[in-house]
GUTOR-203880 format. One record per residue (C-alpha): residue in three letters; x, y, z. Coordinates in steps of 0.02 Angstrom, whole numbers, padded with zeros to 5 digits, always signed. Layout:
residues N
ALAXYZ
...
***
This chain:
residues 547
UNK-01065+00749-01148
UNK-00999+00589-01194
UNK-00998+00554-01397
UNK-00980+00380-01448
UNK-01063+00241-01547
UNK-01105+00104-01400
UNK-01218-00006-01513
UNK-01059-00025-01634
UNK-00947-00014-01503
UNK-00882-00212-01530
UNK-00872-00186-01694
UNK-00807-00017-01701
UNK-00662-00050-01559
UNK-00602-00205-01639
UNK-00608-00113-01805
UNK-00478+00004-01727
UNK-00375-00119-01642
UNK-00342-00209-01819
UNK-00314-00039-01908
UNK-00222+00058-01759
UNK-00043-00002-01818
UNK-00065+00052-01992
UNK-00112+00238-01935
UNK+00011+00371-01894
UNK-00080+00513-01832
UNK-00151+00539-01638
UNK-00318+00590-01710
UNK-00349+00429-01823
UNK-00523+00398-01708
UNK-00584+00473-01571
UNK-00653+00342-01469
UNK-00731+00449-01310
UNK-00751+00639-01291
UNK-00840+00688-01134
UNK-00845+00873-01073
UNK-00986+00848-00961
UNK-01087+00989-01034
UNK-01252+00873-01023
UNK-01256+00858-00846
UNK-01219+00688-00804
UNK-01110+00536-00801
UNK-01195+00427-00919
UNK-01076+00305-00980
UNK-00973+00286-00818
UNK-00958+00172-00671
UNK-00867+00204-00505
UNK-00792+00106-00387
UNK-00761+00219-00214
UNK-00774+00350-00172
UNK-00927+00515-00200
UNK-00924+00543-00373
UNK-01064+00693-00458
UNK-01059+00805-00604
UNK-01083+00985-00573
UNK-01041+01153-00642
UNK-01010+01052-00789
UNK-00874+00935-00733
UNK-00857+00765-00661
UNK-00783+00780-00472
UNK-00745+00652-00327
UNK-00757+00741-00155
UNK-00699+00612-00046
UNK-00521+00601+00028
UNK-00572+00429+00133
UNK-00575+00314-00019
UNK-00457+00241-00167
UNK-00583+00323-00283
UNK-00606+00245-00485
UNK-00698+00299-00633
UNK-00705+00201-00813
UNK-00778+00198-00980
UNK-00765+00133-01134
UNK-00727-00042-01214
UNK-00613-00168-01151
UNK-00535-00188-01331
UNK-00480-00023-01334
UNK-00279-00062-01367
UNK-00165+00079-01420
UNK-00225+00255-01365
UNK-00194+00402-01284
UNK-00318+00466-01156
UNK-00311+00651-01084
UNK-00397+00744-00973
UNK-00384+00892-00867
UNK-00372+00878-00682
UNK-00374+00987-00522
UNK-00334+00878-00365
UNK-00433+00991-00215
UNK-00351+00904-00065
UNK-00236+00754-00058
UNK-00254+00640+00108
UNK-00067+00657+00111
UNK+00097+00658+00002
UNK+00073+00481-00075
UNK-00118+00488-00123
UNK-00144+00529-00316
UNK-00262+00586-00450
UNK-00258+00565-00643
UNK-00303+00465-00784
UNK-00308+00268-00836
UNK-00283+00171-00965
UNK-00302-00035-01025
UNK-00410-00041-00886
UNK-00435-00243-00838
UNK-00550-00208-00685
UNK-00574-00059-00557
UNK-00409-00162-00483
UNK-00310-00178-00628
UNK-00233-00025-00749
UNK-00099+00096-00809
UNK-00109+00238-00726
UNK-00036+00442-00737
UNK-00055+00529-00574
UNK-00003+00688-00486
UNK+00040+00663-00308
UNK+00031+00757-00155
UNK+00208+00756-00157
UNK+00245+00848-00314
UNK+00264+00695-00411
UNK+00206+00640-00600
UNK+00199+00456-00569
UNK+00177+00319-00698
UNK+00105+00168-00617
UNK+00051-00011-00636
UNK-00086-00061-00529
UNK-00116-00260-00523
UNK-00233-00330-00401
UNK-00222-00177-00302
UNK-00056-00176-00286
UNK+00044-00014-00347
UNK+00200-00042-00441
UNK+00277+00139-00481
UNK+00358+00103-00656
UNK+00440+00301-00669
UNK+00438+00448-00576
UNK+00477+00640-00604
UNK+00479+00797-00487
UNK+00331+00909-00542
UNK+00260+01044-00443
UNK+00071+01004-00387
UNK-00045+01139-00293
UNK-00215+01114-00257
UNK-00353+01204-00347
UNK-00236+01225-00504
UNK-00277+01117-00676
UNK-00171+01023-00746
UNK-00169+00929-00925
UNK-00124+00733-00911
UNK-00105+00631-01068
UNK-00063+00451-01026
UNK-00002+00371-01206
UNK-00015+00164-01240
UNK+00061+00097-01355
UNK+00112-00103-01377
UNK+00235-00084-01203
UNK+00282+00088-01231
UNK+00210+00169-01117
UNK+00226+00397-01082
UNK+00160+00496-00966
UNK+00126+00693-01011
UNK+00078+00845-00886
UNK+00039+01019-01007
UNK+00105+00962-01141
UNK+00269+00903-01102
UNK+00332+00730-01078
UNK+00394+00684-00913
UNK+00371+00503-00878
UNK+00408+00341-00989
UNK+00432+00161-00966
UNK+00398-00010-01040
UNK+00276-00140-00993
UNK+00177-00291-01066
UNK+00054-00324-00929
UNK-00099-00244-01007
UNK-00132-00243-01184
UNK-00293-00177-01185
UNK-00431-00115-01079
UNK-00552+00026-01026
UNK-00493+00211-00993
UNK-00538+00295-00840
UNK-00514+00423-00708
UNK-00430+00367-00515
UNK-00427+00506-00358
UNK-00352+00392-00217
UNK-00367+00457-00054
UNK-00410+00613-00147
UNK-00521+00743-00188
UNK-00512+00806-00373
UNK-00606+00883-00511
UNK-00590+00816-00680
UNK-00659+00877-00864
UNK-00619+00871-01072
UNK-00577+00692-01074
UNK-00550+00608-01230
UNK-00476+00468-01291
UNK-00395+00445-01464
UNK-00353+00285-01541
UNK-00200+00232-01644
UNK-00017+00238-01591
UNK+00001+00414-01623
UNK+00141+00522-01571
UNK+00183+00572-01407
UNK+00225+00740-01344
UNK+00416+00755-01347
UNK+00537+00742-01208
UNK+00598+00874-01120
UNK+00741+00869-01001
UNK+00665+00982-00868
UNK+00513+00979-00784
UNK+00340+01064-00841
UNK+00339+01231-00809
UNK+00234+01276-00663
UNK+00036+01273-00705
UNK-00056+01445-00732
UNK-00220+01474-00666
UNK-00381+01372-00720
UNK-00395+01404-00915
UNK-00582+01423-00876
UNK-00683+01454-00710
UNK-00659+01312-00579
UNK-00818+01191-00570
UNK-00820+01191-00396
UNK-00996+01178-00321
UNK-00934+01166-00157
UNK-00782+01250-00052
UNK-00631+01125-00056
UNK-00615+00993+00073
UNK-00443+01034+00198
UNK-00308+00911+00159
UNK-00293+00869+00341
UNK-00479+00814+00350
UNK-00494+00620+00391
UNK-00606+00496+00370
UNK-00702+00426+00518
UNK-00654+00233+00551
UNK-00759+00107+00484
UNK-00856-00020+00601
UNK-00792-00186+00605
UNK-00828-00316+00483
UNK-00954-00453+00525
UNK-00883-00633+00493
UNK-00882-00718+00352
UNK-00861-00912+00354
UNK-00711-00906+00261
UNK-00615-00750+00194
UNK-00609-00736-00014
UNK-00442-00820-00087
UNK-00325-00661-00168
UNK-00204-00805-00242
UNK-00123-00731-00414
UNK+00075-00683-00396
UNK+00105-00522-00324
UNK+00207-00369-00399
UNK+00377-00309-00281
UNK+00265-00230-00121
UNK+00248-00021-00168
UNK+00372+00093-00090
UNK+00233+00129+00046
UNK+00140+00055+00178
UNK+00035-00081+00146
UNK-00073-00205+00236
UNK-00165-00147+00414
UNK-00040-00001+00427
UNK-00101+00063+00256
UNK-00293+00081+00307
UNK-00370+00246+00333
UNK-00422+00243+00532
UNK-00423+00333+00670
UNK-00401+00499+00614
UNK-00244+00419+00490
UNK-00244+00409+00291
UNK-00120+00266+00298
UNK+00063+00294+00364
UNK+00188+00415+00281
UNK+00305+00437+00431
UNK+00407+00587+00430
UNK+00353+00653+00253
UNK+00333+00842+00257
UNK+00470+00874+00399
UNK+00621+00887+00383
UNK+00764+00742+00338
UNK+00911+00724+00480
UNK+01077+00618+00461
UNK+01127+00528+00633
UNK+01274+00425+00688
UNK+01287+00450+00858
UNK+01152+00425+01032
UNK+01133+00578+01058
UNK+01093+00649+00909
UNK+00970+00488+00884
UNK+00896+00511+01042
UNK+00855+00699+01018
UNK+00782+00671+00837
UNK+00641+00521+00885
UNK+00597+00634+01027
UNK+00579+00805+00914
UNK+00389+00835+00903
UNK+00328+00859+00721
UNK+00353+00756+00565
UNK+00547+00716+00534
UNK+00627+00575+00405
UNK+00791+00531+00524
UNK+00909+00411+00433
UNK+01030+00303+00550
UNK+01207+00296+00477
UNK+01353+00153+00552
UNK+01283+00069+00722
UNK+01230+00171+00863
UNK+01213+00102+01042
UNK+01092+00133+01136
UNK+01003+00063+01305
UNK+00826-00005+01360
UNK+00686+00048+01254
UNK+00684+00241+01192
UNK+00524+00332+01157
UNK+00470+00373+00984
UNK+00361+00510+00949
UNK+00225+00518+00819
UNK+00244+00553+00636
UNK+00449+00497+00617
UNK+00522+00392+00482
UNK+00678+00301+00552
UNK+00765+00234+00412
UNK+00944+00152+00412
UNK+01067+00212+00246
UNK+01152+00081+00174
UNK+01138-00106+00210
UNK+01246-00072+00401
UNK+01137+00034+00497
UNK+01107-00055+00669
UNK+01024-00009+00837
UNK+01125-00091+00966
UNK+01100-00124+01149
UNK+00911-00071+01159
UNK+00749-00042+01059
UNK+00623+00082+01010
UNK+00449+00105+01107
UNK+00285+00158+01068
UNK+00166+00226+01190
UNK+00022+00311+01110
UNK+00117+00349+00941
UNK+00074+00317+00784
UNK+00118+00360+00590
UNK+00300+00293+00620
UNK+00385+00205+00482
UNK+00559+00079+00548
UNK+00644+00021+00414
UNK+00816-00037+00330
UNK+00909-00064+00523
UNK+00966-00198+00601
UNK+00948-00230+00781
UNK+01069-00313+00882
UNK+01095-00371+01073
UNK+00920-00274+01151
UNK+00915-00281+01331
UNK+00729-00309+01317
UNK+00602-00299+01166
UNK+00697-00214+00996
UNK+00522-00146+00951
UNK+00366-00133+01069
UNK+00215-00055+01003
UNK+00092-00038+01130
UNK-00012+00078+01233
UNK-00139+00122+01093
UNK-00022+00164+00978
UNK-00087+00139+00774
UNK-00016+00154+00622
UNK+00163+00079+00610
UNK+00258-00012+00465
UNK+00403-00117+00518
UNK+00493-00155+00361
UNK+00658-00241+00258
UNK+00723-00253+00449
UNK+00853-00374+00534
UNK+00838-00442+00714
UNK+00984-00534+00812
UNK+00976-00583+00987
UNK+00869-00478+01072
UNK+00836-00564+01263
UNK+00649-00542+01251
UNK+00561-00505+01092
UNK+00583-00440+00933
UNK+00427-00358+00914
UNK+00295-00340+01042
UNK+00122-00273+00980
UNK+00030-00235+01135
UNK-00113-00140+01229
UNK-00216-00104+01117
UNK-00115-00060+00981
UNK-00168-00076+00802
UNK-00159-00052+00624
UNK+00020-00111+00614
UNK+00125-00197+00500
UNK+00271-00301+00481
UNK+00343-00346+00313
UNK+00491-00418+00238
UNK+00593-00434+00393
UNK+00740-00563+00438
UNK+00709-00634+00601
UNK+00893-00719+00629
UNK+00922-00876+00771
UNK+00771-00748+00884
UNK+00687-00836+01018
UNK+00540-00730+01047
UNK+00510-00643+00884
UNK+00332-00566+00872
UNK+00214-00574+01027
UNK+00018-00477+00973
UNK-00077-00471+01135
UNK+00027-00493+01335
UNK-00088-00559+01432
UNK-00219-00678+01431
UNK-00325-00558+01560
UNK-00299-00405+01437
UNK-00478-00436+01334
UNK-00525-00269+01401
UNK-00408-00170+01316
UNK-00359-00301+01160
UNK-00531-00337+01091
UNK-00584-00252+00933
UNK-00389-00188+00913
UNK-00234-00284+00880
UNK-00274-00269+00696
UNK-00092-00324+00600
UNK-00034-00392+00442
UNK+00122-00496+00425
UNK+00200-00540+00268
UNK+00360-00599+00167
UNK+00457-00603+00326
UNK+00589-00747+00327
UNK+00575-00823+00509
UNK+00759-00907+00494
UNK+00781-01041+00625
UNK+00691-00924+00770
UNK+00613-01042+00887
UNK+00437-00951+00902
UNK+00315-00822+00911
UNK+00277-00805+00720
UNK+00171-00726+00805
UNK+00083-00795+00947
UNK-00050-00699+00984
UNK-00204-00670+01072
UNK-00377-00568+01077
UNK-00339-00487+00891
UNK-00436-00529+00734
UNK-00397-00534+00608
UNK-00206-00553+00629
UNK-00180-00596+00427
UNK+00002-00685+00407
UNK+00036-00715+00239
UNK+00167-00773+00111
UNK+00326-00774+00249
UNK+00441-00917+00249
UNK+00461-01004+00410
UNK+00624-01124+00421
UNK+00685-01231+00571
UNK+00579-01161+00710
UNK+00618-01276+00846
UNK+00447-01240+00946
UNK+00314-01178+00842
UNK+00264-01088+00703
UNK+00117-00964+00730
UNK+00001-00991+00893
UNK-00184-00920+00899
UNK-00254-00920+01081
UNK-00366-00832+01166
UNK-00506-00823+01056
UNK-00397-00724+00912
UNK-00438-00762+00739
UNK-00288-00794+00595
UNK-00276-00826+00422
UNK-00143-00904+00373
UNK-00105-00916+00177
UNK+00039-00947+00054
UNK+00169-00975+00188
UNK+00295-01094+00156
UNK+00334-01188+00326
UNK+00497-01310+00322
UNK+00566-01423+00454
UNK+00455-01340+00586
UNK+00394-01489+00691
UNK+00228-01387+00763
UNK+00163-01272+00623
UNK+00007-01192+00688
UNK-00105-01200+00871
UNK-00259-01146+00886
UNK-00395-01260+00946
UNK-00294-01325+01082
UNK-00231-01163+01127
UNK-00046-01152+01177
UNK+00023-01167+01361
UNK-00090-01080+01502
UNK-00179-00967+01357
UNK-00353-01028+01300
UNK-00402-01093+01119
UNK-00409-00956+00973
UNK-00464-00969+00791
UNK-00350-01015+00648
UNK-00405-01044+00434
UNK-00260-01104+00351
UNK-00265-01090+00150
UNK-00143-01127+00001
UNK+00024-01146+00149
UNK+00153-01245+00099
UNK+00231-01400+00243
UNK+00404-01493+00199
UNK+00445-01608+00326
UNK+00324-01511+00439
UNK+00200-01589+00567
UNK+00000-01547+00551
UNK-00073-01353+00570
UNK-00205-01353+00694
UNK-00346-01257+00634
UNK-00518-01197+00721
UNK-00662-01077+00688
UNK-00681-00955+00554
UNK-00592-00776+00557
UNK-00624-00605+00485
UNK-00600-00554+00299
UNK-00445-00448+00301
UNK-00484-00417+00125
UNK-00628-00302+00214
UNK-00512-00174+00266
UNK-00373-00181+00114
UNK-00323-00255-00049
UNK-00187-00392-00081
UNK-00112-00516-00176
UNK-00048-00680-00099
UNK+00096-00768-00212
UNK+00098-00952-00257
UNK+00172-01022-00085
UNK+00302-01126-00198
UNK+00375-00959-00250
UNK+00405-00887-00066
UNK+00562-00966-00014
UNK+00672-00888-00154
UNK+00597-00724-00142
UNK+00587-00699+00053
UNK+00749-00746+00049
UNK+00823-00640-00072
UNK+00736-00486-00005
UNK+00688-00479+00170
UNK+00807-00405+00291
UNK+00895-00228+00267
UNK+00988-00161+00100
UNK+00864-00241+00015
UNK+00726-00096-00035
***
């Protein structure tokens, strides 16, 4: 039951927020106390998700969805909210559940979450986008309660898990807002949530970690047996068309340490891509011992130390993370392939002198994140995304003096097998004097390319032909004599569809635009940064060393 005055609640919250700094004590007010003893929700809206009270207790049973709940006033400033939560099954090691606070939107919040990963994380979510400000090692099982307390107070900001402090940080972003309750990707149970207003005290530090949770303190809620961790969501249909796609135009956070884009989506049997997490974590600095890792079935982090050499394009099985150490870590001679793979994560290496493409997804394959990645001189592309393949993206990579650097779609008689795929997302990559292919592509829609700075590229900047569909926003394009094609299509393929928003041309020719294209915004959230901004920060962190 929720207790709370909502016909004072103005008056009540802003009452508080005047007298908050002159109280010392956690239990000054309590603003919200719900144990859900009454039966219902009354008081709460959702965003996402399959949220129900039962057995007493508010749960969220879907692991498909970046589930939200919140109450209370948007007033609310200094606090600490608490709850007890049981996550039931987590999509996978990065998908969370806990409590919110200064809740702006079902977009925009503090929050303290448990991970699948046995992580307390303390995050900022703006827009969508995840910012993790601290992080601690704490063991997580499913079906086992924990106690979160997420403290706010001015921009001090701590995290608690039973009792014990284990996350803090400082930020200004929020000053007040709504409290809630977030499963993301995950299926939880949550109960006793209050909220109590002043500054209070929080729990002290302690240098080690929470002990590891007893039992339930009571009888689990659960109404229903606990969804497997491994089930997946079915993929959604395609979106229809709108005539435009809806402008995401305030400044971005740093991207989250995870997939994000079209390779973050939950599809085809995939709750995003985590790469190798769960397996186990290899060193390699020579071919052979390269060779034998991307080829090991099962999940496996392999990080590439010094330059290894190797020839033609090498087979990478599903579920690796290939991640260079350092700033050094190059792939020389050849490239990596993907033929029916998918949750692979590239990132941190530089590529030198491929004999053919440095990274060809194709064959069906889904699920890849090219990321923070150099490419020199490969003699045909840099990236190929190809037959079918979708769900891919490529972020904050250095394309350096390439020719061909991304190609989405080979053929211009491969409808059959492109149509309805090809789905990609390519941002804050710094196309340095590469002559083109940023990309050119054809048959996929929506190919979103946004925020990447493209400088000096002798033929072209991006090229939509055969019927794809772009959008094209908050680039910054300088000195590149042939920005966009579309309408016109580009040499023997037919036209495709291009919308062009908020880009940026300096000493650029016209960007040839035609049709309307799908909402990307459909399938995930994001934030597109004023254009202006892009050339300083592409530049100062795409390419490898850089994470």
């Amino acid at each position: 039951m929720v207790h709370r005055a909502w016909a004072a609640t103005a008056v009540l919250a802003a009452t508080i927020a005047v007298s908050a700094f002159a109280v010392g004590r956690a239990d000054a007010a309590t603003l919200l106390s719900d144990d859900f003893a009454d039966g219902n929700s009354a008081g709460w809206s959702t965003s996402g998700g399959s949220w129900s009270v039962s057995a007493q207790a508010y749960r969220q049973s879907s692991t498909g969805a970046d589930a939200k709940a919140q109450a209370g006033a948007t007033v609310w400033t200094d606090y600490t909210v608490r709850a007890r939560v049981q996550p039931l099954a987590f999509g996978n090691s990065t998908r969370a559940a806990g409590v919110t606070a200064r809740a702006q939107n079902m977009t925009s919040f503090y929050a303290l979450v448990l991970t699948g990963g046995g992580t307390a994380q303390l995050r900022r979510v703006s827009g969508g986008g995840v910012t993790v400000l601290a992080s601690a090692p704490v063991p997580v099982s499913t079906g086992t309660w924990y106690t979160l307390a997420l403290w706010v107070n001015g921009s001090q900001l701590s995290g608690a898990v039973d009792g014990v402090t284990v996350v803090s940080a400082t930020d200004a972003t929020f000053a007040a807002g709504r409290v809630g309750l977030v499963a993301s990707y995950t299926s939880a149970v949550f109960d006793d949530v209050t909220v109590d207003g002043g500054p209070g005290t929080p729990p002290s530090p302690s240098a080690s970690a929470p002990p590891s949770p007893s039992a339930s303190p009571r009888p689990s809620p659960s109404a229903s047996p606990s969804p497997s961790a491994s089930a997946s969501p079915s993929p959604s249909a395609s979106p229809s068309r709108p005539p435009s796609p809806s402008p995401s135009t305030s400044p971005g956070p740093v991207p989250p340490n995870q997939a994000d884009g079209f390779a973050g989506v939950n599809a085809l049997g995939q709750n995003g891509t985590y790469g190798g997490v769960g397996g186990p974590t290899v060193v390699v600095d020579t071919t052979e011992e390269l060779l034998t890792a991307i080829d090991t079935i099962g999940p496996m982090i392999i990080q590439v130390q010094g330059a290894i050499t190797i020839d033609s394009k090498r087979g990478v099985r599903p579920n690796k993370t290939i991640i260079g150490l350092g700033s050094t870590a190059t792939i020389n001679g050849g490239g990596f392939d993907f033929y029916r793979s998918y949750n692979v994560i590239v990132r941190n290496l530089t590529f030198t002198n491929a004999e053919d493409d440095a990274v060809n997804v194709g064959q069906n394959s889904h699920h890849v994140w090219i990321d923070h990645n150099r490419f020199v001189a490969p003699v045909d592309g840099s990236i190929d995304i190809v037959r079918g393949a979708e769900y891919v993206t490529v972020s904050w990579n250095h394309f350096d003096h390439t020719d061909k650097s991304m190609l989405i779609g080979h053929s211009d008689g491969s409808g059959s097998e492109d149509i309805g795929h090809l789905k990609v997302t390519v941002h804050h990559n710094f196309f340095d004097h590469s002559r083109q292919r940023h990309p050119r592509v054809r048959w996929g829609d929506p190919v979103h390319v946004y925020n990447n700075y493209f400088l000096g590229n002798e033929l072209y900047g991006v090229a939509s032909t055969q019927n794809a569909g772009v959008l094209l926003e908050g680039n910054y394009f300088e000195n590149v004599p042939y920005p966009c094609f579309s309408a016109s299509g580009y040499a023997d393929s037919g036209p495709g569809r291009l919308v062009q928003r908020n880009n940026v041309f300096v000493a650029s020719g016209p960007c040839e635009v035609s049709g309307t294209v799908a909402d990307p915004g459909a399938h995930y959230s994001y934030i597109v940064a004023a254009p202006g901004t892009v050339p300083a920060t592409v530049t100062s962190g795409a390419g490898p060393g850089r994470l």
